[in-house]
C-alpha positions as CSV (number, residue, x, y, z in Angstrom):
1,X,40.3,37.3,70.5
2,X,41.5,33.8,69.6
3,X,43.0,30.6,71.2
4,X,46.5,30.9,72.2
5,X,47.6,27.5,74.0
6,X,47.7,24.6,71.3
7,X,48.7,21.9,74.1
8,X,48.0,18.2,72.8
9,X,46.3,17.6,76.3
10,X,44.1,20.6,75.9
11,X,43.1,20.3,72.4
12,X,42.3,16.3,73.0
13,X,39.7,17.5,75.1
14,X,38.4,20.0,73.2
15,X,35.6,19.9,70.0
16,X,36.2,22.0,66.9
17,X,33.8,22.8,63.8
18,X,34.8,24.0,60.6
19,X,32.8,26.1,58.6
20,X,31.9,26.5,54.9
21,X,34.7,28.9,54.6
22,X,37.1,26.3,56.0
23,X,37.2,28.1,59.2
24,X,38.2,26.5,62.2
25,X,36.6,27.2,65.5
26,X,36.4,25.9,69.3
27,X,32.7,24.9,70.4
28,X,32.1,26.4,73.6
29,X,28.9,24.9,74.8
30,X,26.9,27.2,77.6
31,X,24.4,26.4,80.2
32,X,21.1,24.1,79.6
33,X,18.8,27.4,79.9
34,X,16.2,29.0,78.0
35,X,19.3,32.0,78.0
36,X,21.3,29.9,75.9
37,X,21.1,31.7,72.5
38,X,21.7,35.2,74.9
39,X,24.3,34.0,76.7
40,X,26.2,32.2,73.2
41,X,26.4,36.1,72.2
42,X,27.3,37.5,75.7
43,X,30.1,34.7,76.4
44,X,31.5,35.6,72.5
45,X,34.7,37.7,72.6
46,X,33.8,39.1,69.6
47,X,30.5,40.5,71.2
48,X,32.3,43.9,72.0
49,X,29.2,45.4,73.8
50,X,29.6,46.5,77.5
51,X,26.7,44.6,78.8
52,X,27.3,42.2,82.0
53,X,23.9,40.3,82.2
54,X,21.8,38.7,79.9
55,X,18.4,40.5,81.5
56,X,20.6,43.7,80.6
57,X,20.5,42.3,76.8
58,X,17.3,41.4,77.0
59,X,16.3,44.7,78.3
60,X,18.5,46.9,75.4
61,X,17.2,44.9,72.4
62,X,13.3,45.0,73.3
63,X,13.8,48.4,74.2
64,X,15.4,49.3,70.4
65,X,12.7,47.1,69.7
66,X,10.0,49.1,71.1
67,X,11.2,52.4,70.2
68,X,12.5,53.8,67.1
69,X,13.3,50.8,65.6
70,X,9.8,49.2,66.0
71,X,8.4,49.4,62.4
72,X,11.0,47.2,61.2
73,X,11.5,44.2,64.0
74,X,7.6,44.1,63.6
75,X,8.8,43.2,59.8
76,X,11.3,41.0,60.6
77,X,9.2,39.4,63.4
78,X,6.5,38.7,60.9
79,X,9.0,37.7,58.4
80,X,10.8,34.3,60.8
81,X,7.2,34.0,62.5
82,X,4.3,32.4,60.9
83,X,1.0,33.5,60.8
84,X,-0.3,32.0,64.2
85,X,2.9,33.5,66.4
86,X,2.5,35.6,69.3
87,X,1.4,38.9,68.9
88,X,4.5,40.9,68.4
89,X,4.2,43.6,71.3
90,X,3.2,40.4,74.0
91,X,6.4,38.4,72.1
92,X,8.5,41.5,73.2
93,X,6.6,41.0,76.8
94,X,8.3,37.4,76.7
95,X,10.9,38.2,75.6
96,X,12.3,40.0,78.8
97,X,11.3,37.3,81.0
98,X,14.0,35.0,82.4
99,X,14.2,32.0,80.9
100,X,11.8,32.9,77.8
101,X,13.9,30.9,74.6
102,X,14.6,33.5,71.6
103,X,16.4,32.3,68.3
104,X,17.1,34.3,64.8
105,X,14.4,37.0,65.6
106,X,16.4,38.1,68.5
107,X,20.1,37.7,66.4
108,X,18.6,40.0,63.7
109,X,17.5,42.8,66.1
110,X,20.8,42.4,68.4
111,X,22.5,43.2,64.6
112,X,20.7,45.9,63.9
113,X,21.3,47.4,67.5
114,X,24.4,47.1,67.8
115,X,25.6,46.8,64.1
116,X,27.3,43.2,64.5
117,X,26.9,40.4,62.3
118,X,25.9,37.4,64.1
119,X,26.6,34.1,62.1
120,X,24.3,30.7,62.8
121,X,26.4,27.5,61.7
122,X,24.5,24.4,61.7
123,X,24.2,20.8,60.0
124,X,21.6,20.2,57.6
125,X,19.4,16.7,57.2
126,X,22.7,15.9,54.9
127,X,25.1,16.1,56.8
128,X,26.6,19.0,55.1
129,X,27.5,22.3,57.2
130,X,25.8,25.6,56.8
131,X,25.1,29.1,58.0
132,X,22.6,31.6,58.0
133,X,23.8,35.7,58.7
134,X,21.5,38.4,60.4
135,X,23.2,40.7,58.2
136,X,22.3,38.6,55.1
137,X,19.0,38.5,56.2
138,X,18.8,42.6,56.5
139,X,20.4,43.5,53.4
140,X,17.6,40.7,51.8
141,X,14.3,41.3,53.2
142,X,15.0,44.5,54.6
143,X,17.1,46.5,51.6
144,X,15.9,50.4,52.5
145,X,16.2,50.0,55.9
146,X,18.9,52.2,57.9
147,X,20.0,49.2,60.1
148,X,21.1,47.0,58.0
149,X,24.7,48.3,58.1
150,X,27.6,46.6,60.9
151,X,29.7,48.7,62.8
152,X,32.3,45.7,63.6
153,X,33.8,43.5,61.1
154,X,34.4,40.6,63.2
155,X,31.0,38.3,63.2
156,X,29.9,36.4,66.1
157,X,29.8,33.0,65.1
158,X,27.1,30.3,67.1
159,X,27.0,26.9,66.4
160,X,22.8,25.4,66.8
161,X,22.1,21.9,67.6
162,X,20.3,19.6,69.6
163,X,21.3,19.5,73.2
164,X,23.9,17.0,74.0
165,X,23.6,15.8,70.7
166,X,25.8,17.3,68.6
167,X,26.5,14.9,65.7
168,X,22.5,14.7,65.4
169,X,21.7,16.4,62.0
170,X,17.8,16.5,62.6
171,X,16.8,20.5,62.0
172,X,13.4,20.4,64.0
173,X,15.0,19.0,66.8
174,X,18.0,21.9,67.6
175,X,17.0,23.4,70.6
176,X,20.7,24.5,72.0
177,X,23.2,27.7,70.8
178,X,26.5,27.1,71.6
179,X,29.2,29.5,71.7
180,X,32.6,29.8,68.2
181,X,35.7,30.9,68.9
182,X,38.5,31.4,66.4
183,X,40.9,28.7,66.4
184,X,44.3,29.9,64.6
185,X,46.1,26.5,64.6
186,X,45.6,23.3,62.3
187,X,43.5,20.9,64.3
188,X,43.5,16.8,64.0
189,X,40.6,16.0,61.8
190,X,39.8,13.6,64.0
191,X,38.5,16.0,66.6
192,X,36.8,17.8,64.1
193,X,33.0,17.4,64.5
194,X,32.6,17.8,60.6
195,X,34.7,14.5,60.4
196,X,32.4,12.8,63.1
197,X,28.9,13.5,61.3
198,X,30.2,12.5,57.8
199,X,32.1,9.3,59.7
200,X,28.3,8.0,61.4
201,X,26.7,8.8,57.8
202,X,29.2,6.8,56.0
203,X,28.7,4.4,58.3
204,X,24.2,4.4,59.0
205,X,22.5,1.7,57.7
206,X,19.4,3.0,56.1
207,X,15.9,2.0,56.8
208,X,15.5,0.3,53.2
209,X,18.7,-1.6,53.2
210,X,18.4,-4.4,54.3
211,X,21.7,-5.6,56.3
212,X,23.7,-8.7,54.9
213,X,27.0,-7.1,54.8
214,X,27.9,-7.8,58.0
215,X,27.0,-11.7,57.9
216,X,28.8,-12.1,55.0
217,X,32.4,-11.0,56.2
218,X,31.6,-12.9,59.3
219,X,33.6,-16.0,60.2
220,X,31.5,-17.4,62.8
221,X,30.4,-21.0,60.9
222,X,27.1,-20.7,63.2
223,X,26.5,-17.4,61.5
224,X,27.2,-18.4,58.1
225,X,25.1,-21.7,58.2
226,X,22.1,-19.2,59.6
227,X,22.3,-17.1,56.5
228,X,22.3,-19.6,54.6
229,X,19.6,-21.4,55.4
230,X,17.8,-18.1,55.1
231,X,19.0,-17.6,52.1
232,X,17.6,-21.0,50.6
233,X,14.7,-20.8,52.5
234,X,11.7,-22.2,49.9
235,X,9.5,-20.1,48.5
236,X,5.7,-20.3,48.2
237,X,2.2,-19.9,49.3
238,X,1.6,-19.7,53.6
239,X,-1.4,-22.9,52.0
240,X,1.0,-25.6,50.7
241,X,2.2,-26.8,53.8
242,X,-1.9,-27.1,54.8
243,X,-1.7,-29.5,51.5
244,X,1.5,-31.7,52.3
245,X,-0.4,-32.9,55.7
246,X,-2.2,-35.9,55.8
247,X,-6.0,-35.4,56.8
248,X,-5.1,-37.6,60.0
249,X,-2.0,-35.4,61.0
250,X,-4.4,-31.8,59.9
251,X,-6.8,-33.2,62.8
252,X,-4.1,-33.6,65.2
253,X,-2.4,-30.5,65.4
254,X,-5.7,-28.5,65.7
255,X,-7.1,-31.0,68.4
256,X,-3.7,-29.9,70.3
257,X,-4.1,-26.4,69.3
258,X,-7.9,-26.5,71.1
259,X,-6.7,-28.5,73.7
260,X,-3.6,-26.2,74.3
261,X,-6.6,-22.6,74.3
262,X,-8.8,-24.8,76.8
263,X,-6.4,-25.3,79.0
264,X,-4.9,-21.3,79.4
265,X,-8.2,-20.4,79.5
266,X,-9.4,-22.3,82.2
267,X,-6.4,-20.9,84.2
268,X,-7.3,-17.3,83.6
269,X,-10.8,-18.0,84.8
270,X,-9.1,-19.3,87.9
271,X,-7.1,-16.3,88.4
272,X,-10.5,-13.8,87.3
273,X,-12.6,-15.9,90.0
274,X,-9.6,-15.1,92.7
275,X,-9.1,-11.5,92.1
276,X,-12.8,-11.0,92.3
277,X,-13.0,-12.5,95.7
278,X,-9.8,-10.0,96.5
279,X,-12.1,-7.1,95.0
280,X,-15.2,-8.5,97.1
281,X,-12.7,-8.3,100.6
282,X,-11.4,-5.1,99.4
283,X,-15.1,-3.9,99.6
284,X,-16.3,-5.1,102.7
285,X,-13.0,-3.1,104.2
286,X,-13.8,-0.1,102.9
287,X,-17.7,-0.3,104.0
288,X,-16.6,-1.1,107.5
289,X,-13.9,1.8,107.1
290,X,-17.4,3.9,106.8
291,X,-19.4,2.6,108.8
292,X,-16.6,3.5,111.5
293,X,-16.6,6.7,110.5
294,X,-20.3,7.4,109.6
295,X,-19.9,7.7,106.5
296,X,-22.9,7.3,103.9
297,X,-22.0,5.7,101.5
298,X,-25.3,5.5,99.6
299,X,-25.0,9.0,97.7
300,X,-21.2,8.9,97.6
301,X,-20.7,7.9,94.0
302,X,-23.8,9.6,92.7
303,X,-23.8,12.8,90.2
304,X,-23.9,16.0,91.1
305,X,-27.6,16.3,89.3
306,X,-28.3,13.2,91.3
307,X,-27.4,14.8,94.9
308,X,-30.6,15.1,97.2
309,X,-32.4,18.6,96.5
310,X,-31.0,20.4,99.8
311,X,-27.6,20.1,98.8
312,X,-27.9,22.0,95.1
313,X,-29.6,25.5,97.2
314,X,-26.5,25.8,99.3
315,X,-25.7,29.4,98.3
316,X,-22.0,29.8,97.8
317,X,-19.6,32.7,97.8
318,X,-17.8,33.4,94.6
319,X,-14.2,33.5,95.3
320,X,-11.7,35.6,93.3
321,X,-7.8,33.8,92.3
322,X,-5.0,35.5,90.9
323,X,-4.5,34.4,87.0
324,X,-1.5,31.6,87.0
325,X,-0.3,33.5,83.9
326,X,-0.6,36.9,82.1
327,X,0.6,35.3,78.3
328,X,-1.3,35.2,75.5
329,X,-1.0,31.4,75.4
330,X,-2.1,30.2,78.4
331,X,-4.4,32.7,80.4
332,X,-6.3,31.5,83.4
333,X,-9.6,33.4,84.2
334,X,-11.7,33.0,87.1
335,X,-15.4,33.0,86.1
336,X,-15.7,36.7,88.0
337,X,-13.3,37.4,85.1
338,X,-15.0,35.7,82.5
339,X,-18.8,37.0,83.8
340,X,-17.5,40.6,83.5
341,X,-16.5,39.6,79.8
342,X,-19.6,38.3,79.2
343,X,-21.4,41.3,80.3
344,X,-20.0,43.4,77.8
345,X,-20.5,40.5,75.1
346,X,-24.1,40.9,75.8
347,X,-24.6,44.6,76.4
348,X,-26.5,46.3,73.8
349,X,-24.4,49.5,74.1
350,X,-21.0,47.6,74.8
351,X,-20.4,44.3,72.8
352,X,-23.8,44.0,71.4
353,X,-23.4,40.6,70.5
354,X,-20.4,40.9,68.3
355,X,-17.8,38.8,69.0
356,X,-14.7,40.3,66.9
357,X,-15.4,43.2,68.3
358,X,-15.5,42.5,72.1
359,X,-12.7,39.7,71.5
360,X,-10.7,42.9,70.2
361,X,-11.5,44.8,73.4
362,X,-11.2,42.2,76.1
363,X,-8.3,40.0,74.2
364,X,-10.1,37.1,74.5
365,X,-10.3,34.4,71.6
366,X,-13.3,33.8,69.8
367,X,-13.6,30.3,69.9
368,X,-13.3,30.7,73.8
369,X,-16.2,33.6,74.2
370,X,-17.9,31.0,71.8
371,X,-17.9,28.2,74.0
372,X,-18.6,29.6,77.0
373,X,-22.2,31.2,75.8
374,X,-23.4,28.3,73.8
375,X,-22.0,25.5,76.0
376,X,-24.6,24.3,78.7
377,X,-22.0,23.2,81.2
378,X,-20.3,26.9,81.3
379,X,-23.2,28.3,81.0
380,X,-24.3,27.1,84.6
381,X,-21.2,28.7,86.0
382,X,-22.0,32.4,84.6
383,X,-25.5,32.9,84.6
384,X,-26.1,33.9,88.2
385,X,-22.9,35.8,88.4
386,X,-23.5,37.9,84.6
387,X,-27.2,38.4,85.8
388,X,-26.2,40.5,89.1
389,X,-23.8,42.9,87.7
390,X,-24.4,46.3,86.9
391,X,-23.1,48.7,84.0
392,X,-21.1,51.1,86.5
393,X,-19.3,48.0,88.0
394,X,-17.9,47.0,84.5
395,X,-17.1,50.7,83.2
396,X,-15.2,51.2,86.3
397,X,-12.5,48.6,85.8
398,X,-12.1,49.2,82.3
399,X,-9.2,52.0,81.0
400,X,-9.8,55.6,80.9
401,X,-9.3,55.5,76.7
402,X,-12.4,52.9,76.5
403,X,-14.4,54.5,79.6
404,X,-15.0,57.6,76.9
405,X,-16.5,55.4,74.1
406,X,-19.4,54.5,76.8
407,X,-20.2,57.5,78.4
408,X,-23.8,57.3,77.6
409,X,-24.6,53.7,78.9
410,X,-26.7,54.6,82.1
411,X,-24.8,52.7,85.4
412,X,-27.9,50.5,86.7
413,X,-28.5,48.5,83.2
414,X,-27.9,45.0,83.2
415,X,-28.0,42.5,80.3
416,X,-30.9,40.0,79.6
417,X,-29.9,36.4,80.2
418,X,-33.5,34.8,80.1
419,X,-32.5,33.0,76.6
420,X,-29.7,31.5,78.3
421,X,-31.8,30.0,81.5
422,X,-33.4,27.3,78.8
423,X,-30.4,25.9,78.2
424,X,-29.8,24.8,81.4
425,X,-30.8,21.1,82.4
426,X,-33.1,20.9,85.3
427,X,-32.1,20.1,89.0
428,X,-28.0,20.0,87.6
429,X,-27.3,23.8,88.5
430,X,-25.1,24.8,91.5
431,X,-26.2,27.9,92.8
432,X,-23.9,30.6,92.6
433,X,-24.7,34.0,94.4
434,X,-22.7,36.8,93.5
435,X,-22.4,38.8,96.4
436,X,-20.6,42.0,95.2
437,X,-17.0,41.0,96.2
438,X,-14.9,43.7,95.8
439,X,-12.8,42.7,92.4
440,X,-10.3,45.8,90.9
441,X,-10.5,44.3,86.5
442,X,-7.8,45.6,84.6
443,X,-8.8,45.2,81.0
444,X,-5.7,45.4,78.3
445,X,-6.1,44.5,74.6
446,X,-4.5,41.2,75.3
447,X,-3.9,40.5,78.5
448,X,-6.3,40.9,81.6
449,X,-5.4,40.3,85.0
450,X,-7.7,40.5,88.3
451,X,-6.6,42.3,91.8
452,X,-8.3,41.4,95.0
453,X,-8.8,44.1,97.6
């Protein structure tokens, strides 16, 4: 499908790109969403696949992706992704969620789904256009692989670039896919965004030149006589003009320069004396605002080690929130979460101490099982809660798969956390009781999530 109407109205409002083939196509620019690169393909006419959403896209490619197809996104996913990425089955996790931005990963699978070649054309850091193909990038990195083949041979063309920005040529900052068409007709080179990018870089000053073009072809006589008294400005040492002053004239200018500090100086200690009786008013407010409301104020700013002894034996309730997100980069765990993974840190028959292996089991990062059984600040929130569960409790939340591994861990153990007590400052603990809430603890191999009944 291509462009019909070549009206002069229409095409003045219109931007165009031409490609390193000196193809000519009309940039289509789509929503401001995290769908953008989806909907670039959907909104194509030469995307010939009879999907209607973009969740339905999503949906068909991590499906492929999943399923018998699996072995080799996982190579390609490793391939575009560096070492520290998202683990590849939680990436596919994200990938159907609304919103969730996807780039060439997602272009190469969509390829070798539905056997169409999806062309990326952007501007590199010289101004020059290029293009990278997900069929290039099979037939590459992926030679023996029986997907690597198009069924179409029309490409879908997307232009990448920084949002509302265009004629930017900085790579790390494209965030934004934007839709090609075909254009059949000749197009003005002036609405050619090739032509705009290589008129601004003709046209930058660089950082290291330094810009005396423009005063020299300017006729403005105020302007001329101010470059050149720039330009015949004398050189030398910041110290000779020290030497050309008299000794009398030295001692005047720096009794004018003290005299000139003295006097600012004696203003801002004005100004300090007033705002401090403003801060003392301010105060006396606020302690009969207290007073009002008897309110002691004596304690009020004091730490929490520092709090009179009744308050710290308050037993509290251990309450039980719902995890803000279930991704691999931000997960939030409520201690009852992070006690149970404790527990099986320290469980002779479970984690035994070994931190790969329980982090493997739980999907907790090291660093963070780490900190929170050497630090003395988390160690105050844990203690009390780790040192009341049970065995049973933990092997009933975990799957049936890891259940069989510890069938012979008797229900009523617990886990010694006497080591842990000394590194606990005295009087600075909050008491904690755990009171046996009733907490349903889904463990997954990355992911963990908490259900209250």
């Amino acid at each position: 499908m291509m462009l019909t109407n070549n009206s002069p109205d229409l095409m003045a409002s219109m931007k165009f790109l031409r490609d390193m083939n000196q193809n000519v196509f009309v940039v289509c620019d789509v929503a401001a969403l995290g769908d953008c690169a989806v909907i670039a393909l959907l909104g194509n006419p030469s995307f010939k696949v009879p999907l209607t959403s973009v969740q339905e896209l999503r949906r068909a490619v991590v499906s492929f992706a999943q399923g018998v197809a699996a072995e080799d996104c996982s190579r390609v996913y490793s391939i575009l992704k560096s070492k520290t990425a998202t683990v590849f089955n939680l990436y596919l996790e994200q990938v159907l969620q609304p919103g969730f931005w996807v780039g060439t990963e997602f272009f190469v699978w969509a390829t070798m789904l539905y056997g169409i070649e999806i062309k990326v054309h952007f501007f590199t850091s010289h101004k020059q256009i290029s293009e990278q193909s997900s069929l290039n990038f099979l037939r590459t990195y992926l030679p023996d692989s029986p997907f690597n083949r198009v069924s179409f041979p029309e490409a879908v063309n997307v232009f990448f670039h920084q949002y509302k920005r265009m004629t930017d040529c900085v790579y790390s900052r494209y965030n934004h896919f934007a839709m090609l068409i075909p254009h059949p007709f000749a197009v003005d080179e002036a609405l050619l965004i090739n032509t705009i990018v290589s008129a601004e870089h003709e046209g930058a000053t660089h950082w290291w030149q330094k810009q005396q073009g423009d005063a020299a072809g300017d006729t403005n006589p105020k302007s001329k006589a101010k470059v050149q008294t720039v330009t015949h400005k004398p050189e030398g040492k910041p110290g000779k003009r020290r030497k050309a002053m008299t000794k009398e004239e030295w001692k005047k200018k720096q009794t004018l320069i003290t005299a000139n500090y003295i006097e600012r100086m004696s203003s801002n200690m004005n100004q300090a004396a007033v705002l401090k009786e403003k801060f003392e008013l301010a105060r006396q407010r606020a302690l009969a605002i207290a007073k009002e409301h008897s309110i002691d104020v004596e304690n009020i700013d004091l730490p929490v080690s520092l709090q009179p002894h009744h308050i710290t034996d308050v037993s509290k309730d251990v309450s039980v929130a719902l995890p803000r997100s279930l991704t691999g980069k931000n997960i939030s765990r409520t201690w009852i979460q992070r006690a149970y993974i404790i527990f099986i840190y320290l469980h002779p028959q479970m984690g035994n101490k070994d931190v790969d292996y329980t982090c493997q089991l739980t999907g907790v990062k090291a660093n963070t099982l780490l900190g929170w059984v050497r630090k003395s600040k988390m160690i105050e929130c844990w203690i009390s809660i780790v040192a009341a569960i049970r065995a049973n409790e933990v092997l009933r939340v975990l799957p049936p798969r890891i259940q069989e591994c510890f069938e012979d861990i008797k229900g009523e153990s617990a886990v010694c956390v006497r080591r842990y007590k000394t590194k606990i400052k005295k009087g600075s603990q909050l008491k904690i009781v755990f009171t046996g809430i009733n907490v349903s603890f889904l463990f997954c191999f990355d992911v963990s999530c908490v259900v209250v009944h």
